[in-house]
N, C-alpha and C positions, 0 to 999 in steps of 0.2 A: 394119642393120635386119633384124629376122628373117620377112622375106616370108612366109617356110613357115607361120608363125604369124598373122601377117594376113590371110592368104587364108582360112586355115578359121574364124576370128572371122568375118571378112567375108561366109561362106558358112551357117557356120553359128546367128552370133549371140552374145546376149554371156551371161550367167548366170554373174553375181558371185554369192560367198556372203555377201560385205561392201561395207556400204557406208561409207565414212572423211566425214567434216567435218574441213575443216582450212585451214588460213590459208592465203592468196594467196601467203604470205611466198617471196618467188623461191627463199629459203634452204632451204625444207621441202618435199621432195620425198616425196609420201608413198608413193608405187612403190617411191622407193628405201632409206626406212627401212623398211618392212615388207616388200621382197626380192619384191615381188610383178611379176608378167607381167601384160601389158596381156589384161586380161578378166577378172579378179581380182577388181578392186575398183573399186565404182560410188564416182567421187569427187566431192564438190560445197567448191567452195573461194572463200572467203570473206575479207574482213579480220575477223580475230582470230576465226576461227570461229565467227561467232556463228551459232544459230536460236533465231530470233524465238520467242514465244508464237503460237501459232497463231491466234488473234484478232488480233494485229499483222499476218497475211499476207493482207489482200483487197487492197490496192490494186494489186501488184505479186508477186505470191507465189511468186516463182522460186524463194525455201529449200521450201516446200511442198509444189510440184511436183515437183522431183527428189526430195521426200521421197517424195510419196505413189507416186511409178513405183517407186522402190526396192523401197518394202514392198509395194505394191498387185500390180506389174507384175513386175519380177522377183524377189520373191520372196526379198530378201536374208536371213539372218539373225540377221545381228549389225548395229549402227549402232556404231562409236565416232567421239567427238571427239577431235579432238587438237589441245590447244592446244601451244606452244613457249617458247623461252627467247628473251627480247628482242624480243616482238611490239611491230612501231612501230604497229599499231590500240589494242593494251593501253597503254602509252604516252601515245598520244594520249587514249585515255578518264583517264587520269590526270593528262594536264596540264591537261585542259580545255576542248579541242578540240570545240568546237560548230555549227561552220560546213559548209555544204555539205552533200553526199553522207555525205560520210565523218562528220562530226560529228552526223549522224542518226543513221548504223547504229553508231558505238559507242556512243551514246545507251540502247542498250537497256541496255548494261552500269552503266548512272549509279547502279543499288541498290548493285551490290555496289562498285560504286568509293569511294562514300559509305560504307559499312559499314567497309572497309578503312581507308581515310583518316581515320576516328573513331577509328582503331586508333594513330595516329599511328607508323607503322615509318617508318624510313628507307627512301630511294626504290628501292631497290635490290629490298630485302623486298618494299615494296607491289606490283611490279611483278612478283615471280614469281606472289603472293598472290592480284593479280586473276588472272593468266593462267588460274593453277589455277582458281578463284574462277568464273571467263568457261567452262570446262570443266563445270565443275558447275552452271553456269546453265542453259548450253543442253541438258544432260541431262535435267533436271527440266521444261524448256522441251518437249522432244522429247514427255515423256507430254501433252502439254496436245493433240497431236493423235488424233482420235478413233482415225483409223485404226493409232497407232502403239500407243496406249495399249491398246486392243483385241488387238493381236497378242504384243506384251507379257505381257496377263492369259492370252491362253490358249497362253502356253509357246513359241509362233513363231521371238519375237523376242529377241533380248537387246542390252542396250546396255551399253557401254561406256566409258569415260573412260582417255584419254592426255596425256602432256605429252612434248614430244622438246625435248632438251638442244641445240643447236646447238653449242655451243663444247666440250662433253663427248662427243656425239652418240650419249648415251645418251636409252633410251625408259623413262619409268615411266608404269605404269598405273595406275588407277583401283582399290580394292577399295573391298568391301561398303560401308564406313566412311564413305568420301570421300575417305580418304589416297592416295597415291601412291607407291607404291614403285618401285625399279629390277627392268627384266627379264632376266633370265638370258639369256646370248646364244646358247645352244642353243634 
């Protein structure tokens, strides 16, 4: 453990420049794909990374909150998401999975699960397709809040889109486009 480093977070507080979205998935560590030190990165972690539409966040708005302290409170200013390779929430939005907790919150994914599955790929496809597909939702999801969409318009903020390989344990990102490509490991 590096005390020396706790102590002066602890003392002096935390001021991320980034804040990450990314899967619960125990596999995806995201300190340790992005080589970051604890006070880095403001992280909020989720099954399959989803945020909601900001109209879906009165009841219970815990993606919301940690959104709005990021941008409101500290000030972050970058957001990325990062979906992964083999999410069992993408998965489960795919087989069908409607019950409980869990088949509410990959619920919000049911457009683009249904988009893809008209596509008729083999399962293997469909399931990078959403992942990426679950990335770009919650991106577009992310401007539906005032205060994100507002920091955004005036050059604040920038967001992001990732995907992390588990079995490769390579990172590609997001451009302009929507595509994904691999990062250079420099």
């Amino acid at each position: 453990m590096q005390k020396d480093l706790y102590e002066r977070l602890g003392t002096t507080g935390q001021s991320p420049h980034v804040m990450l979205i990314s899967c619960a998935d125990s596999r995806v560590d995201p300190s340790d794909i992005f080589q970051a030190f604890p006070g880095e990165m403001f992280v909020l972690r989720n099954v399959a990374n989803i945020v909601p539409p900001a109209e879906m966040e009165t009841q219970t708005p815990s993606t919301a909150a940690a959104l709005e302290y990021a941008v409101n409170i500290l000030k972050v200013s970058v957001i990325v998401v990062m979906g992964h390779e083999s999410c069992g929430g993408i998965q489960g939005c795919l087989s069908g999975i409607t019950d409980g907790y869990v088949g509410a919150w990959i619920n919000h994914l049911s457009s683009a699960r249904d988009r893809i599955a008209a596509r008729g790929l083999a399962p293997e496809v469909a399931q990078t397709e959403l992942e990426l597909e679950g990335v770009r939702q919650s991106l577009g999801n992310l401007m539906s809040y005032d205060f994100i969409r507002e920091a955004v318009e005036a050059g604040t903020l920038k967001l992001q889109g990732a995907h992390f390989s588990i079995i490769s344990a390579k990172l590609l990102m997001m451009d302009l486009s929507g595509n994904f490509d691999e990062v250079s490991p420099d």
